[in-house]
C-alpha positions in Angstrom: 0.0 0.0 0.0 3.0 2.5 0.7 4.6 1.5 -2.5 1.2 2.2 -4.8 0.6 5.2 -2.5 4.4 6.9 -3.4 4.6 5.8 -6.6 1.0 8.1 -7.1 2.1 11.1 -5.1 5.5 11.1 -7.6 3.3 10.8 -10.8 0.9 13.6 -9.6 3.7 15.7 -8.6 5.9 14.7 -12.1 3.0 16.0 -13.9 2.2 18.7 -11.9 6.0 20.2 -12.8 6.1 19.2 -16.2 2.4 20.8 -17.3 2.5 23.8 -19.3 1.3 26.6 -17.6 -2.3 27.5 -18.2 -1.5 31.1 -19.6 1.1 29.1 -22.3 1.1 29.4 -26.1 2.3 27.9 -29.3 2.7 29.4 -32.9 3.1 27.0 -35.2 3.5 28.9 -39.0 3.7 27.7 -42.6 6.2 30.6 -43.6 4.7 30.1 -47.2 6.0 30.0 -51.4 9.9 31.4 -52.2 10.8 31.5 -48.3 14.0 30.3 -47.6 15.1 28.3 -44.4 17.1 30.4 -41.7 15.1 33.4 -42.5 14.0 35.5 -39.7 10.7 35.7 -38.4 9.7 38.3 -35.9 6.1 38.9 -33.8 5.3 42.3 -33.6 3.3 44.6 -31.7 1.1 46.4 -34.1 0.8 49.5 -31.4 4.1 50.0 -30.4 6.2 48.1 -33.4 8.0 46.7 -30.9 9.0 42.9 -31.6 7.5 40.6 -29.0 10.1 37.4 -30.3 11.8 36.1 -33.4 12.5 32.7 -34.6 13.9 31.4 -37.9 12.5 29.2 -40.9 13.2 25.9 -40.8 12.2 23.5 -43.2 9.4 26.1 -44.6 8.0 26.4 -41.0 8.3 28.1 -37.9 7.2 28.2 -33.9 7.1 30.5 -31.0 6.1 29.4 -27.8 5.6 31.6 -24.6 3.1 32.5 -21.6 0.6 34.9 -22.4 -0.9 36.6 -19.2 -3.7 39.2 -21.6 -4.8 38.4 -25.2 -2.8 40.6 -27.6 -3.6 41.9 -30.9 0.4 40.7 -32.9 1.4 40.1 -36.6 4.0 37.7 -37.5 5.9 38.4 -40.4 9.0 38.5 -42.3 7.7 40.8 -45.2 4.2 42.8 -46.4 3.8 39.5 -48.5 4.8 36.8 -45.9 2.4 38.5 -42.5 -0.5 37.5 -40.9 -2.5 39.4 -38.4 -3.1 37.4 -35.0 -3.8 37.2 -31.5 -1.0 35.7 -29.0 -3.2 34.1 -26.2 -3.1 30.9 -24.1 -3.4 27.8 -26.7 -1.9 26.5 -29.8 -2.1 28.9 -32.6 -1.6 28.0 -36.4 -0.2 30.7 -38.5 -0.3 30.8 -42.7 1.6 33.5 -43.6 1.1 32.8 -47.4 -2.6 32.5 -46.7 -2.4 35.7 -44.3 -4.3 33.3 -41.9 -4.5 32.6 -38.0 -6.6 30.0 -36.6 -6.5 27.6 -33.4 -7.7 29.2 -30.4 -10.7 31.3 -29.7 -10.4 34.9 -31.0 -7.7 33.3 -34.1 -10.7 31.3 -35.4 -13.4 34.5 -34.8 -11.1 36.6 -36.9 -10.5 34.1 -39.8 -14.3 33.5 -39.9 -14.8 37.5 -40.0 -12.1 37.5 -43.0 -13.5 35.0 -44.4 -16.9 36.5 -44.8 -15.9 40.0 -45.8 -13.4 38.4 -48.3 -15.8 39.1 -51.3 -18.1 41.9 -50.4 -18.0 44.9 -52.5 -21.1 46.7 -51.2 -19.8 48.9 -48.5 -23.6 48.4 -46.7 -23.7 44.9 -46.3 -19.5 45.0 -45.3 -20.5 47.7 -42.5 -24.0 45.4 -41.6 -21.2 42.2 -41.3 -18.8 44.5 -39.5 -21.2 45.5 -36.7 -22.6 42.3 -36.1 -19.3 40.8 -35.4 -17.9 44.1 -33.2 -21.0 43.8 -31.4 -20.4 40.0 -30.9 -16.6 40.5 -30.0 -17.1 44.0 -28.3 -15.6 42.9 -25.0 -12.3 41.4 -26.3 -9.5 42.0 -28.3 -11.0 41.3 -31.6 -14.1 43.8 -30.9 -11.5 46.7 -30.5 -9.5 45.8 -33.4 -12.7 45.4 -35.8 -13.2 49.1 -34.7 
């Protein structure tokens, strides 16, 4: 009974130290076409311009990992064509800079679906109609101050 009884206090407490903290992130990215490996990739406030981290392409990819303790609005990018608009927050993020694309976690997915939407609307009614109904949906986060 002491043996099963130790042997479960040192799993809970190996797994307990080796968990990823609950505020933690990962951005996986596709860097996209013509982008070669050891290029730099940098995550950039878009208030301040100040860069948040940079990482290099490796085999036509990239990641950046970190603890998030708000939701920030960020772009990753190595150039206007190879950028993508996202927001760092806890979970695992998947970037397309190619594609311009961040989805994976909660606000990441909102925003790609808004894209997606506007994407081919040329009346400027209907964009402002879709623009309102998804500030008013997102008005209390991030993405809500961003869309306005």
């Amino acid at each position: 009974m002491k043996k099963t009884l130790f042997a479960f206090a040192a799993a809970t407490m190996f797994v307990a130290c080796t968990s990823a903290p609950k505020n933690a992130y990962t951005i996986n990215g596709i860097a996209g076409e013509g982008v070669e490996d050891g290029t730099t990739v940098i995550l950039v406030n878009p208030t301040s311009r100040d860069t948040i981290a940079s990482t290099e392409v490796a085999n036509g990819a990239f990641t950046f990992t970190g603890t998030a303790d708000e939701t920030v609005a960020a772009y990753a990018m190595i150039d206007r064509q190879h950028s993508a608009q996202l927001f760092v927050e806890p979970g695992t993020i998947n970037v397309d800079l190619g594609e311009r694309k961040a989805t994976g976690t909660a606000l990441n997915d909102e925003m790609a679906a808004f894209a997606a939407k506007v994407k081919d609307i040329e009346d400027d009614d209907e964009y402002m109609a879709v623009l309102k109904d998804y500030y008013k949906r997102n008005e209390q986060n991030p993405l809500g101050a961003d869309l306005w």
